[in-house]
PDB file of N, H, CA, C and O in Angstrom:
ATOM      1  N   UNK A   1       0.845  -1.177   0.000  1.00  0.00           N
ATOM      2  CA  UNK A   1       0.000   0.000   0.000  1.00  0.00           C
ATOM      3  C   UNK A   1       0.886   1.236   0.000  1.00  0.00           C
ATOM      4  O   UNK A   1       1.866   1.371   0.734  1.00  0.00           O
ATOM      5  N   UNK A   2       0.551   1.927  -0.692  1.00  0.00           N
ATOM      6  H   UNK A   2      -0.245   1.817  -1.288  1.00  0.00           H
ATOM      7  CA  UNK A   2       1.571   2.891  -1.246  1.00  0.00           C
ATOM      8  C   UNK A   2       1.174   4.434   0.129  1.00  0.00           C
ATOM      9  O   UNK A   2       0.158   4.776   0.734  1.00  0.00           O
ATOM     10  N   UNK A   3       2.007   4.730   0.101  1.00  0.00           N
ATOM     11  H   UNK A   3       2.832   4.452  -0.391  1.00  0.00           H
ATOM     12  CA  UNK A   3       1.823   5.987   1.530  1.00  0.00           C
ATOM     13  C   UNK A   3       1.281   7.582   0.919  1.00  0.00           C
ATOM     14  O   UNK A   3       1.830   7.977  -0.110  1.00  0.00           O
ATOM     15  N   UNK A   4       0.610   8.137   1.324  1.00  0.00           N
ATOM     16  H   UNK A   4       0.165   7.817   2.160  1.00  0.00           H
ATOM     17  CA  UNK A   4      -0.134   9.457   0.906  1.00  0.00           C
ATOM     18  C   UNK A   4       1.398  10.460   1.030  1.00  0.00           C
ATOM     19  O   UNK A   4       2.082  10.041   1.963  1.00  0.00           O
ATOM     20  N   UNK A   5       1.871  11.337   0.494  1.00  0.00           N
ATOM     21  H   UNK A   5       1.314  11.677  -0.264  1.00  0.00           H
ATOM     22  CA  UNK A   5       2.968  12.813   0.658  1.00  0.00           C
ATOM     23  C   UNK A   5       2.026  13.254   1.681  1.00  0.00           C
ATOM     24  O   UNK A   5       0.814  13.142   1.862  1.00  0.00           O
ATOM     25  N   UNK A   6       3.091  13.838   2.335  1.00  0.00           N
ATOM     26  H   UNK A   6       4.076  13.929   2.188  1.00  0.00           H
ATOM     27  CA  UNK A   6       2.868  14.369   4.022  1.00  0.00           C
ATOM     28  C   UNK A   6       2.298  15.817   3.680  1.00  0.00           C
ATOM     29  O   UNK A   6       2.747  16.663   2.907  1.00  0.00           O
ATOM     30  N   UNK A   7       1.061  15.841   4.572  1.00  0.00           N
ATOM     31  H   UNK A   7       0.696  15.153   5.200  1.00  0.00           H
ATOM     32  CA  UNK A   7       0.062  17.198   4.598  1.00  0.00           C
ATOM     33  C   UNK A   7      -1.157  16.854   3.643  1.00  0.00           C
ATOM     34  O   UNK A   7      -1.986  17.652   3.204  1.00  0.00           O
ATOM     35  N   UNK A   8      -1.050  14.965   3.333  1.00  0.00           N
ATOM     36  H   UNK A   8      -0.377  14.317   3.689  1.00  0.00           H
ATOM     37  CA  UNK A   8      -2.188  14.435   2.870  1.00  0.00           C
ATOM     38  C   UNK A   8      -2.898  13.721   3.431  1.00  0.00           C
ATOM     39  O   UNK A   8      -2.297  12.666   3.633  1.00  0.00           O
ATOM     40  N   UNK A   9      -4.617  13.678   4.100  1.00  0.00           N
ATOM     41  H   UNK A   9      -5.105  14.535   3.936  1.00  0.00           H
ATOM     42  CA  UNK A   9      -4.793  12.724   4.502  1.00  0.00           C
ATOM     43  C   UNK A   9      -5.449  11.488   3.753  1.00  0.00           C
ATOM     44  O   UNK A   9      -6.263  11.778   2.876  1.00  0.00           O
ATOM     45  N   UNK A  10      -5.103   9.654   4.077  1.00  0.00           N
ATOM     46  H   UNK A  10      -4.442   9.418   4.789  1.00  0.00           H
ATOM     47  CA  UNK A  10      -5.844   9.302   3.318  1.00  0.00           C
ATOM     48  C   UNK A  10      -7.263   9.417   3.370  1.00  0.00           C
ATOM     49  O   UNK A  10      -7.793  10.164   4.193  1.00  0.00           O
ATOM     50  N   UNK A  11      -8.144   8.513   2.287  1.00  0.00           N
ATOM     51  H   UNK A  11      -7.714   7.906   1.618  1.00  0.00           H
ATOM     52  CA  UNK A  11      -9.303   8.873   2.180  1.00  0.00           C
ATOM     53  C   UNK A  11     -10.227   8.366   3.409  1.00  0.00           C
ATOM     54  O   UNK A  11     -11.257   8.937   3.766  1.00  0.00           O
ATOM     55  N   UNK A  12      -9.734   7.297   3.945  1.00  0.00           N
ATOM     56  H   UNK A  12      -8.897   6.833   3.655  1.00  0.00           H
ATOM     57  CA  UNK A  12     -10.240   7.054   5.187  1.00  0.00           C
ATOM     58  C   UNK A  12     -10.632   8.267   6.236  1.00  0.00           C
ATOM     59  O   UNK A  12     -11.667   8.663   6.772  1.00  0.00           O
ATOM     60  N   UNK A  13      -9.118   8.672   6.236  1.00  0.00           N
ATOM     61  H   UNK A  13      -8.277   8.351   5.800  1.00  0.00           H
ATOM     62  CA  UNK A  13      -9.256   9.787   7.326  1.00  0.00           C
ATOM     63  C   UNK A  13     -10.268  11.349   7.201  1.00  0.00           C
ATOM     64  O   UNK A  13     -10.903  12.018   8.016  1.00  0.00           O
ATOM     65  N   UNK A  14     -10.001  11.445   5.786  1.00  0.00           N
ATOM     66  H   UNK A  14      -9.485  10.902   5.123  1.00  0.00           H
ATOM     67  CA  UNK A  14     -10.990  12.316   5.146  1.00  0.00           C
ATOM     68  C   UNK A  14     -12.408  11.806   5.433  1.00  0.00           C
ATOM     69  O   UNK A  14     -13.101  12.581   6.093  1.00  0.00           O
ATOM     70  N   UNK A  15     -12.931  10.723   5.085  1.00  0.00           N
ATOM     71  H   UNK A  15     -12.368  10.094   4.549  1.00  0.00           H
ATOM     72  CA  UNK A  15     -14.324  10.119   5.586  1.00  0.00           C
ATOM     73  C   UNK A  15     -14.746  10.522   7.221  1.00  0.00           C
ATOM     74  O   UNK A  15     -15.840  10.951   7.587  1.00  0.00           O
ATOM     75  N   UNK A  16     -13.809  10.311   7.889  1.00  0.00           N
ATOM     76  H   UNK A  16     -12.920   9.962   7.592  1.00  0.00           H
ATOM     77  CA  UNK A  16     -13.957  10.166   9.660  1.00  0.00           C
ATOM     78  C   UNK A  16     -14.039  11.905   9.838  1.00  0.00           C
ATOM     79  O   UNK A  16     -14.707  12.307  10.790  1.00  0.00           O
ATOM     80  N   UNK A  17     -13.400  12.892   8.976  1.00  0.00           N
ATOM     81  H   UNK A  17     -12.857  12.565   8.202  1.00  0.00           H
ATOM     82  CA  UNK A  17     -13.767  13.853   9.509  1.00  0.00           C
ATOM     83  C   UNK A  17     -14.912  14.401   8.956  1.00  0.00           C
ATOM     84  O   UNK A  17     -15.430  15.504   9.129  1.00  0.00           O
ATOM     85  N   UNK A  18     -15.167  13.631   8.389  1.00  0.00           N
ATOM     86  H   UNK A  18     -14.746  12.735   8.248  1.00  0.00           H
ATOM     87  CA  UNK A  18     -16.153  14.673   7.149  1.00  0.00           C
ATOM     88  C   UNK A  18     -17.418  14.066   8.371  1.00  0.00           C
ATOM     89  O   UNK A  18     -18.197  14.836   8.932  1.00  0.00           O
ATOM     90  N   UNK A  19     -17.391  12.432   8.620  1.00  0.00           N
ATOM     91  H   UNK A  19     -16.758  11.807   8.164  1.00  0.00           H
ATOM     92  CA  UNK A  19     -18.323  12.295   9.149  1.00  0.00           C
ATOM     93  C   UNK A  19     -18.461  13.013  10.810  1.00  0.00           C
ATOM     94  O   UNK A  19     -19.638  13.028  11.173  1.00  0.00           O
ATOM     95  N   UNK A  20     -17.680  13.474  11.637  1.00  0.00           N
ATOM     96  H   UNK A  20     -16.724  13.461  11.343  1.00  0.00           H
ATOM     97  CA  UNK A  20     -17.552  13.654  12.533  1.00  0.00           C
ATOM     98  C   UNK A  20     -18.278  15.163  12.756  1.00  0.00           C
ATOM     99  O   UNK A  20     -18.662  15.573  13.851  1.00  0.00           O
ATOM    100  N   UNK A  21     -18.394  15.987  11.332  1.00  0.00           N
ATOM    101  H   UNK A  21     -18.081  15.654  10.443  1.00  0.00           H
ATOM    102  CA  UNK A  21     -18.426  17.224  10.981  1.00  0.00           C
ATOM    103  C   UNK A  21     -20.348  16.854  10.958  1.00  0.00           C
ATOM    104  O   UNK A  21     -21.185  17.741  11.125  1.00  0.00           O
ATOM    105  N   UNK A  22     -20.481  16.283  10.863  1.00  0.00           N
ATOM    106  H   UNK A  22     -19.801  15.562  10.727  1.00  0.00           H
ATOM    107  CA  UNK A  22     -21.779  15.730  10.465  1.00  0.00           C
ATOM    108  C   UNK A  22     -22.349  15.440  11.697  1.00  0.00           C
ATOM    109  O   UNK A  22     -23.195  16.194  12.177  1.00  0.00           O
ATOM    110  N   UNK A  23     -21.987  14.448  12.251  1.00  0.00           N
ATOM    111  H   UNK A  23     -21.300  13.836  11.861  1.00  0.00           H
ATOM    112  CA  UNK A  23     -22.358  14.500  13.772  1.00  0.00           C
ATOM    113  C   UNK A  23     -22.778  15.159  14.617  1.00  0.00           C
ATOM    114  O   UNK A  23     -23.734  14.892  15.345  1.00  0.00           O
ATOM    115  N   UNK A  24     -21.737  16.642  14.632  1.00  0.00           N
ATOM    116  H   UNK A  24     -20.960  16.859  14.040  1.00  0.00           H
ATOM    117  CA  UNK A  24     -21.486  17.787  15.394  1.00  0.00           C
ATOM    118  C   UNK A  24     -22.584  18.880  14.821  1.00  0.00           C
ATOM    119  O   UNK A  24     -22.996  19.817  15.505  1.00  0.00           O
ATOM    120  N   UNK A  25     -23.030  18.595  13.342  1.00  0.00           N
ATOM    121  H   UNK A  25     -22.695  17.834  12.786  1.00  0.00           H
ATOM    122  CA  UNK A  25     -24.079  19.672  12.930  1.00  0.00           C
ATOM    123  C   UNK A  25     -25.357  18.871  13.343  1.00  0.00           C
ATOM    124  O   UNK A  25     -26.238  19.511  13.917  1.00  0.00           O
ATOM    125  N   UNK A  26     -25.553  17.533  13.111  1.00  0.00           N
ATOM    126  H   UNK A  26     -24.838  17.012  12.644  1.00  0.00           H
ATOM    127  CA  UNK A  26     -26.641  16.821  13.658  1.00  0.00           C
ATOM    128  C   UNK A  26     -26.883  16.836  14.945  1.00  0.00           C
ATOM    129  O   UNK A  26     -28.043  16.494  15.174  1.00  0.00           O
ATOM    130  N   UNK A  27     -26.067  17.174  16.201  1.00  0.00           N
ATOM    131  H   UNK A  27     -25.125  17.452  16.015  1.00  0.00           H
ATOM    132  CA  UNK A  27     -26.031  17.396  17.289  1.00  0.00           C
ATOM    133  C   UNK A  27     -26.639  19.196  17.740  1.00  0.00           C
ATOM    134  O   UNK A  27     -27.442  19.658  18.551  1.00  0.00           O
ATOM    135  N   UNK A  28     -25.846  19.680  16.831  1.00  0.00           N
ATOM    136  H   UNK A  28     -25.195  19.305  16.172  1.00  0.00           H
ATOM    137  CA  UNK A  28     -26.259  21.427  16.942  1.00  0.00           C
ATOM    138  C   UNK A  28     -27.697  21.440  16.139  1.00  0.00           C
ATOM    139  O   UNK A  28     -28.299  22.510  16.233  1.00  0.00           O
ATOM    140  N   UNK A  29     -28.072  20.835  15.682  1.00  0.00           N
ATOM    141  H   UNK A  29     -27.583  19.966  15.606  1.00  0.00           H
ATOM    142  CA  UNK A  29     -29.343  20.709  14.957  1.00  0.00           C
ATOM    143  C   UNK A  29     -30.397  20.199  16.434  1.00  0.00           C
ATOM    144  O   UNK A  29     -31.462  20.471  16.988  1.00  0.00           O
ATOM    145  N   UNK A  30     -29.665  19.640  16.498  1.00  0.00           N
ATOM    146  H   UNK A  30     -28.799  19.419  16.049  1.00  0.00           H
ATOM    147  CA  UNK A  30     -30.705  18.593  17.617  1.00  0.00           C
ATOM    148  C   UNK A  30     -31.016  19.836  18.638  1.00  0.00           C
ATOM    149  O   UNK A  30     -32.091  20.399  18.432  1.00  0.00           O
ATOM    150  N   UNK A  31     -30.358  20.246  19.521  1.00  0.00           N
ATOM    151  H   UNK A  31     -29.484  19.788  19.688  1.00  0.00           H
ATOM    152  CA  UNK A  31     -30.162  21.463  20.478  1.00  0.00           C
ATOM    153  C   UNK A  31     -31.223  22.347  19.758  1.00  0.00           C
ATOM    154  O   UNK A  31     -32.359  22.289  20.228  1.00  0.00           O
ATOM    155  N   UNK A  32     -30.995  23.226  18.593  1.00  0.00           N
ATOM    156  H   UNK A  32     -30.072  23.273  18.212  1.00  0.00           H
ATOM    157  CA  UNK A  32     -31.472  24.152  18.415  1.00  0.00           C
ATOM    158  C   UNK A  32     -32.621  24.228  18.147  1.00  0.00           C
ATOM    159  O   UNK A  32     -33.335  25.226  18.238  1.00  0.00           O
ATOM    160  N   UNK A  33     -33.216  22.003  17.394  1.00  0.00           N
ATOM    161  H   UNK A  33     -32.636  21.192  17.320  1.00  0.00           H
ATOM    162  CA  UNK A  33     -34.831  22.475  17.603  1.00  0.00           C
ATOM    163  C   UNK A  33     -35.374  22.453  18.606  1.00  0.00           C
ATOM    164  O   UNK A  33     -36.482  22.983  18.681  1.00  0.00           O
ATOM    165  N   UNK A  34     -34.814  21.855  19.694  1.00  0.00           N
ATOM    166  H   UNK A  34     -33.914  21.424  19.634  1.00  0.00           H
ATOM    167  CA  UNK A  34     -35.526  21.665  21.228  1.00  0.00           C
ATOM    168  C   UNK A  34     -35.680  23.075  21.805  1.00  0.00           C
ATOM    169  O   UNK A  34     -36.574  23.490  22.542  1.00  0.00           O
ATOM    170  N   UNK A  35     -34.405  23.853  21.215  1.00  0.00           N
ATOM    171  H   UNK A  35     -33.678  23.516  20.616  1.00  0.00           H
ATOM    172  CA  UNK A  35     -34.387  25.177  22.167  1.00  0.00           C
ATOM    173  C   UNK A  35     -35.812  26.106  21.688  1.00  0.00           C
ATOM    174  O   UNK A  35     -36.535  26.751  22.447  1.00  0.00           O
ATOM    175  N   UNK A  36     -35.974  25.927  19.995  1.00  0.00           N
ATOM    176  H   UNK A  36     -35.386  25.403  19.379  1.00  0.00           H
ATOM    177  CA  UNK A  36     -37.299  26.659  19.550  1.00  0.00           C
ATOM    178  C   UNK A  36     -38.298  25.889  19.939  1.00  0.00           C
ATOM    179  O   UNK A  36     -39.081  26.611  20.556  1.00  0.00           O
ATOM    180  N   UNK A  37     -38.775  24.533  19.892  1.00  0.00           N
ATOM    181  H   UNK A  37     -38.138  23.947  19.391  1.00  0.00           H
ATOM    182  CA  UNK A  37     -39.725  23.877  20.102  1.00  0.00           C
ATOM    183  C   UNK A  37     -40.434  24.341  21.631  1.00  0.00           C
ATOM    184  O   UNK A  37     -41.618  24.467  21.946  1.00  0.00           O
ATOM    185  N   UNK A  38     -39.058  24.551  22.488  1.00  0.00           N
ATOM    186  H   UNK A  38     -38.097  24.449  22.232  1.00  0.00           H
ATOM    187  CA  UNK A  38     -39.998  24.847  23.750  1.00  0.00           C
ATOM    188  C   UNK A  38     -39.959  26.688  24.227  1.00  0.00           C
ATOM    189  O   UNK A  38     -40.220  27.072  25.367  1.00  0.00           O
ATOM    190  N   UNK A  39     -39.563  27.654  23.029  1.00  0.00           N
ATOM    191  H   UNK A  39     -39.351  27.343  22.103  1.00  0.00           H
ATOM    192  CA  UNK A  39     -40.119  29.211  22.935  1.00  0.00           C
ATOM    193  C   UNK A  39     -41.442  29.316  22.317  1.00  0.00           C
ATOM    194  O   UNK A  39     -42.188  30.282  22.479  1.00  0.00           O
ATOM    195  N   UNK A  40     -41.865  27.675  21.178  1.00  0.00           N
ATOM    196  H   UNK A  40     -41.259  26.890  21.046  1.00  0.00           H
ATOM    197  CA  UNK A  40     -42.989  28.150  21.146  1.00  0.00           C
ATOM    198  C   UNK A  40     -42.907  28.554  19.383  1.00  0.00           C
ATOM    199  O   UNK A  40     -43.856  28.774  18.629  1.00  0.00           O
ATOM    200  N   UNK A  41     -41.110  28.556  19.001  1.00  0.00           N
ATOM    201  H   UNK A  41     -40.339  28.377  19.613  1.00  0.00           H
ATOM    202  CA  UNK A  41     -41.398  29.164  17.660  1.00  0.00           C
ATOM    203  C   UNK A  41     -42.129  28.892  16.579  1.00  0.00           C
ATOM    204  O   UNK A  41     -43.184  28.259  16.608  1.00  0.00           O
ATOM    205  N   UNK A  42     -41.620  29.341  15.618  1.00  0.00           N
ATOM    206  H   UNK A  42     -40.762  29.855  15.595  1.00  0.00           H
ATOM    207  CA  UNK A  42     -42.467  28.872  14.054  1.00  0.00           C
ATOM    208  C   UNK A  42     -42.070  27.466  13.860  1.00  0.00           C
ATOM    209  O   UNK A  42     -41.024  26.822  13.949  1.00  0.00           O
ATOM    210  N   UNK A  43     -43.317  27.230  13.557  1.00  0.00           N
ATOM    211  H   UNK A  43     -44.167  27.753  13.485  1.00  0.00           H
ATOM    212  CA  UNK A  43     -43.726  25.498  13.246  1.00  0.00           C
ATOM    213  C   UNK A  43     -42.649  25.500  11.619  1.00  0.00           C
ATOM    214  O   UNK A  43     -41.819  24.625  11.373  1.00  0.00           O
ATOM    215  N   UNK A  44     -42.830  26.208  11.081  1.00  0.00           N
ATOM    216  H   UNK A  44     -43.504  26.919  11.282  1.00  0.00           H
ATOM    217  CA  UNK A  44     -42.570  25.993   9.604  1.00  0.00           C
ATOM    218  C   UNK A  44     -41.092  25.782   9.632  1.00  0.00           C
ATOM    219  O   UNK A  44     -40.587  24.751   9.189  1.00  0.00           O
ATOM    220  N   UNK A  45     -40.309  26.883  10.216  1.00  0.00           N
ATOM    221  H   UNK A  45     -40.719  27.721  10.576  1.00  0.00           H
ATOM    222  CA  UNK A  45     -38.870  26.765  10.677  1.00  0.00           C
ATOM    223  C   UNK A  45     -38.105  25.368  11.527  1.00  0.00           C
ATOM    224  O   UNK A  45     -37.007  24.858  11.298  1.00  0.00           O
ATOM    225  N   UNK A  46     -39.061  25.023  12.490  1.00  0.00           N
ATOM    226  H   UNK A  46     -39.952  25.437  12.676  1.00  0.00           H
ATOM    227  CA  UNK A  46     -38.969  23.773  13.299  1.00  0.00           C
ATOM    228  C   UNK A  46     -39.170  22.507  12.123  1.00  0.00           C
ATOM    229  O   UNK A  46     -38.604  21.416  12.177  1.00  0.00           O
ATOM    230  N   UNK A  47     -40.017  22.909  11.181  1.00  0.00           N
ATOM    231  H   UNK A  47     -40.477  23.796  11.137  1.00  0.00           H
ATOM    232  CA  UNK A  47     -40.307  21.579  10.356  1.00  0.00           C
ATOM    233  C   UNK A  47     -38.924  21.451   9.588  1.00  0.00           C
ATOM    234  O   UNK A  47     -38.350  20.376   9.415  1.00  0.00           O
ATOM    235  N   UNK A  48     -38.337  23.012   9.031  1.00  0.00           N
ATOM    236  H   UNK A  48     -38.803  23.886   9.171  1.00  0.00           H
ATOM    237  CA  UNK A  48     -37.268  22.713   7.984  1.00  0.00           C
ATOM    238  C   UNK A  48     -35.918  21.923   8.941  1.00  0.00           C
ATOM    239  O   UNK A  48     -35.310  20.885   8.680  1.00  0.00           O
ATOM    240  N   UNK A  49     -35.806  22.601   9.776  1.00  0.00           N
ATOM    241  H   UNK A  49     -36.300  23.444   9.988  1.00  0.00           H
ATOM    242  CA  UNK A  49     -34.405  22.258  10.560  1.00  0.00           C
ATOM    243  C   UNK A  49     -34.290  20.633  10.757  1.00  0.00           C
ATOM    244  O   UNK A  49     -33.194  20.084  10.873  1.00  0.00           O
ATOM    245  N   UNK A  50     -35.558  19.906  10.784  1.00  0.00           N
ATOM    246  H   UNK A  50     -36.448  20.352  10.690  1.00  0.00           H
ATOM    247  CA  UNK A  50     -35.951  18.390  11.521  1.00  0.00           C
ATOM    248  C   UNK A  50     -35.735  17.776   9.841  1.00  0.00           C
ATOM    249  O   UNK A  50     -35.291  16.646   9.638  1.00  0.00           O
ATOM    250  N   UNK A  51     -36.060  18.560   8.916  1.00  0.00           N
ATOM    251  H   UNK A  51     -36.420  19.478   9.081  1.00  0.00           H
ATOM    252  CA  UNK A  51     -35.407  18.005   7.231  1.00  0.00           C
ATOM    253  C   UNK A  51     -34.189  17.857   7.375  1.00  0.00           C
ATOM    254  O   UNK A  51     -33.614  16.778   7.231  1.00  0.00           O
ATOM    255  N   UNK A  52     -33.582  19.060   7.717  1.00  0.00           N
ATOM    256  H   UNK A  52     -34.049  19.936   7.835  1.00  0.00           H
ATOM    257  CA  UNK A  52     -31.896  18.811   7.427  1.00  0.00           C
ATOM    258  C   UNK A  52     -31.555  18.229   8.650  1.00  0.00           C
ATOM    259  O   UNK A  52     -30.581  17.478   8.593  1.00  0.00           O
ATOM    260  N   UNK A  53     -32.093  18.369   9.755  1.00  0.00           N
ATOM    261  H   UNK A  53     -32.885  18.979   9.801  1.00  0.00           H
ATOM    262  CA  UNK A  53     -31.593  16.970  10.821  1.00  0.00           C
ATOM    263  C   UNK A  53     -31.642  15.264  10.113  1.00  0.00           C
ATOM    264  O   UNK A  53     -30.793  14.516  10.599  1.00  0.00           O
ATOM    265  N   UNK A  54     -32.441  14.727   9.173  1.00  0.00           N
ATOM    266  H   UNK A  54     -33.130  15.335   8.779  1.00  0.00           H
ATOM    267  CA  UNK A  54     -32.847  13.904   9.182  1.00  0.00           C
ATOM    268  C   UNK A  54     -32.167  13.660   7.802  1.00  0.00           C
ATOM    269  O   UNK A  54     -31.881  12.490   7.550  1.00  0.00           O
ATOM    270  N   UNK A  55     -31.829  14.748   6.743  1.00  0.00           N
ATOM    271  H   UNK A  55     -32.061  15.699   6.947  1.00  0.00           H
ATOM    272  CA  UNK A  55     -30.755  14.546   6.002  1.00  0.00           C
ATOM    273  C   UNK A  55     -29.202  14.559   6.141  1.00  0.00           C
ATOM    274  O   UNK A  55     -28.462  14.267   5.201  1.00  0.00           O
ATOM    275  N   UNK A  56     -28.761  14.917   7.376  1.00  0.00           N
ATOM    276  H   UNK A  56     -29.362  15.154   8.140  1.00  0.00           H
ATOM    277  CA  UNK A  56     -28.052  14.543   8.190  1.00  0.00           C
ATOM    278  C   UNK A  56     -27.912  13.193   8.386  1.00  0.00           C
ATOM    279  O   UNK A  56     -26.985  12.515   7.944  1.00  0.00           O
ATOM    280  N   UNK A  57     -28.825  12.804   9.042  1.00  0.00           N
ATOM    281  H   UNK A  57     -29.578  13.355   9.401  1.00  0.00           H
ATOM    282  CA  UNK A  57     -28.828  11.096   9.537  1.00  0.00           C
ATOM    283  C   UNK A  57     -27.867  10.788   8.078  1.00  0.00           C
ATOM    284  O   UNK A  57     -26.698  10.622   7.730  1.00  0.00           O
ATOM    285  N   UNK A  58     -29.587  10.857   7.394  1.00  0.00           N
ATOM    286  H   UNK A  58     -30.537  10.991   7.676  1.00  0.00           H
ATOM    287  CA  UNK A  58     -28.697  10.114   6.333  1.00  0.00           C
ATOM    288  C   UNK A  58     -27.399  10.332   5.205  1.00  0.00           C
ATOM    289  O   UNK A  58     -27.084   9.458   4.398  1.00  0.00           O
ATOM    290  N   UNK A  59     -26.764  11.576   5.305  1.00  0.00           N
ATOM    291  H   UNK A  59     -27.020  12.286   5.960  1.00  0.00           H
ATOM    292  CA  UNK A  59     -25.676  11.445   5.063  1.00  0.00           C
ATOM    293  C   UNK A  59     -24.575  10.311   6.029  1.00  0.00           C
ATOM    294  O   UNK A  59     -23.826   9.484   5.507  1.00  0.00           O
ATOM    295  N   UNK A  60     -24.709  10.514   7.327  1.00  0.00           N
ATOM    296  H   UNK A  60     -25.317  11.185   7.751  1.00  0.00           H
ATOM    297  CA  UNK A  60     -23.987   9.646   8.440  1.00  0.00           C
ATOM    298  C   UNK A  60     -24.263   8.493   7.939  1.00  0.00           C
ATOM    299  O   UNK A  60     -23.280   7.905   7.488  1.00  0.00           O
ATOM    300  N   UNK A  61     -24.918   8.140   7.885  1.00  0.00           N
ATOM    301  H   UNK A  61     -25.716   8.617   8.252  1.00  0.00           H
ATOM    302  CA  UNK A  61     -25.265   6.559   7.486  1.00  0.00           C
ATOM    303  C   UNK A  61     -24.639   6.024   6.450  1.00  0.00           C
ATOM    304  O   UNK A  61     -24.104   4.916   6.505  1.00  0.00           O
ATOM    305  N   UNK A  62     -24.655   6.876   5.264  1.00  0.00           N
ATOM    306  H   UNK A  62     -25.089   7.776   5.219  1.00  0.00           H
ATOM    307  CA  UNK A  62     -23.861   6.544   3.966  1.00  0.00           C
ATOM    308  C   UNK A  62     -22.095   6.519   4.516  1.00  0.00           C
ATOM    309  O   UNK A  62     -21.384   5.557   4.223  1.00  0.00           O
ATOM    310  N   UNK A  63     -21.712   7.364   5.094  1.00  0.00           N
ATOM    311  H   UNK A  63     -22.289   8.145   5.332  1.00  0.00           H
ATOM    312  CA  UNK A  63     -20.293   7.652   5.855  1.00  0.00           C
ATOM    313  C   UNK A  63     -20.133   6.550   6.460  1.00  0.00           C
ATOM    314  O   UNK A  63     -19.070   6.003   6.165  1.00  0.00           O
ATOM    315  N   UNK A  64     -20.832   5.950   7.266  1.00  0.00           N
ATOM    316  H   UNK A  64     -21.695   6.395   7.506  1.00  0.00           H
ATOM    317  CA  UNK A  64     -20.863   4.974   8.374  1.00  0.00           C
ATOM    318  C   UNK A  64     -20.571   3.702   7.288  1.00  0.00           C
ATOM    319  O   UNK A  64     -19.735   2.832   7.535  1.00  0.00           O
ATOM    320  N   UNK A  65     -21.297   3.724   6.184  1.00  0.00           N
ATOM    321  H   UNK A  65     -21.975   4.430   5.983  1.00  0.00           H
ATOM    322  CA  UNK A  65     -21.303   1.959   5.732  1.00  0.00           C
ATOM    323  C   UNK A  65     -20.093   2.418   4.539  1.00  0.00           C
ATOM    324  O   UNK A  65     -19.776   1.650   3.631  1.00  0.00           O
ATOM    325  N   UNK A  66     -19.774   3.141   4.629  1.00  0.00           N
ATOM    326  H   UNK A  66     -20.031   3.765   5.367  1.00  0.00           H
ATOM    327  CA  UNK A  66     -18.367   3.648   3.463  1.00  0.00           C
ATOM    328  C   UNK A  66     -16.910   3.319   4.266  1.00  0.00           C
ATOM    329  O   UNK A  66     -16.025   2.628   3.763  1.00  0.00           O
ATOM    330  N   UNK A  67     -16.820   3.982   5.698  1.00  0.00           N
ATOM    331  H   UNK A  67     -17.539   4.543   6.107  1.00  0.00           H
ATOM    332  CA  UNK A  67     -15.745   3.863   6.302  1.00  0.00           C
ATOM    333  C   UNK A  67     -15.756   1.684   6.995  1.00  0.00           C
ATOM    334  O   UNK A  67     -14.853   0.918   6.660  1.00  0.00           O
ATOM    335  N   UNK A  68     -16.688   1.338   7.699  1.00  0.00           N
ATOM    336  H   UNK A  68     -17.421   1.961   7.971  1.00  0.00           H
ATOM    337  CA  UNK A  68     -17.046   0.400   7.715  1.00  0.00           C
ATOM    338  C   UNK A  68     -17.227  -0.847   6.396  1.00  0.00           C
ATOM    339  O   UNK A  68     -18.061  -0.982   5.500  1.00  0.00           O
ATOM    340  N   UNK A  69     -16.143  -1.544   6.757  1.00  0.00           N
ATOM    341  H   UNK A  69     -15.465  -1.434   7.484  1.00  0.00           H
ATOM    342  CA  UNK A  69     -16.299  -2.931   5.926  1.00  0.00           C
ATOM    343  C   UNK A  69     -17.260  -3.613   6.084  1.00  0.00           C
ATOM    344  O   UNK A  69     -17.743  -3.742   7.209  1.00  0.00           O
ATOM    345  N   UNK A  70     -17.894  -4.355   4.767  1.00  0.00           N
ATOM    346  H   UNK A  70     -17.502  -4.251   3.854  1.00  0.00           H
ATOM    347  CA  UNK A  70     -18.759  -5.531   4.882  1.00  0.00           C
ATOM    348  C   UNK A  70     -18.387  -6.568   5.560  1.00  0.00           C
ATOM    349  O   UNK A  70     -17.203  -6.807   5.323  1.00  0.00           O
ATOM    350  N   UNK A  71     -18.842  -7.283   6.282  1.00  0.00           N
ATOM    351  H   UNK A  71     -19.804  -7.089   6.474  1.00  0.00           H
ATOM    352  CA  UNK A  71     -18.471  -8.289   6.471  1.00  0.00           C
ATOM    353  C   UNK A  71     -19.335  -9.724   6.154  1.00  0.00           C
ATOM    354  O   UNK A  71     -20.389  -9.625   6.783  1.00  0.00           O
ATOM    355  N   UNK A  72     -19.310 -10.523   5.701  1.00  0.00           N
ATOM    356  H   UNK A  72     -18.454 -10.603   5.190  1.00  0.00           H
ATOM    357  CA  UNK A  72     -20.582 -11.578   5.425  1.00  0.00           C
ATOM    358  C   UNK A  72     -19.844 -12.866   5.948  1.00  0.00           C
ATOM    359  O   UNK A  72     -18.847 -13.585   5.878  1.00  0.00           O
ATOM    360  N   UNK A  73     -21.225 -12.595   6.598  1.00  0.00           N
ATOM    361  H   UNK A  73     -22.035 -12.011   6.655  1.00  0.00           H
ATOM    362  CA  UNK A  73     -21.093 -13.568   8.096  1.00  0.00           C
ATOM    363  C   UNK A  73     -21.494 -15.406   7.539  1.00  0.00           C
ATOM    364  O   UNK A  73     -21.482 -16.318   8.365  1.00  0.00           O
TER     365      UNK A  73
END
């Protein structure tokens, strides 16, 4: 396996942050609808944020079975 030039990461490592980046907005997502949900805010705003929470997921998920090997059991 041939080695990446230094100040490269491989693509693995690129995956783990990208997904980690994902996490951390799915997490700040999470927070911020609870924080409007209980001021009471706009429903319409609460609906969009719970879209991109949930397109979130599923970016993670695709990350998750990309960095993760198959294994058949």
């Amino acid at each position: 396996m041939a080695e990446n030039p230094p100040g490269q990461m491989k693509t693995e490592d690129v995956l783990r942050v990208e997904l980690e980046t994902f996490r951390q907005e799915h997490r700040d997502l999470d927070q911020a609808i609870a924080a409007l949900d209980a001021t009471g805010a706009d429903v319409l705003t609460i609906r969009r944020l719970k879209k991109q929470k949930l397109s979130l997921k599923d970016k993670i998920a695709v990350l998750e079975d990309r960095i993760t090997p198959d294994i058949i059991a």
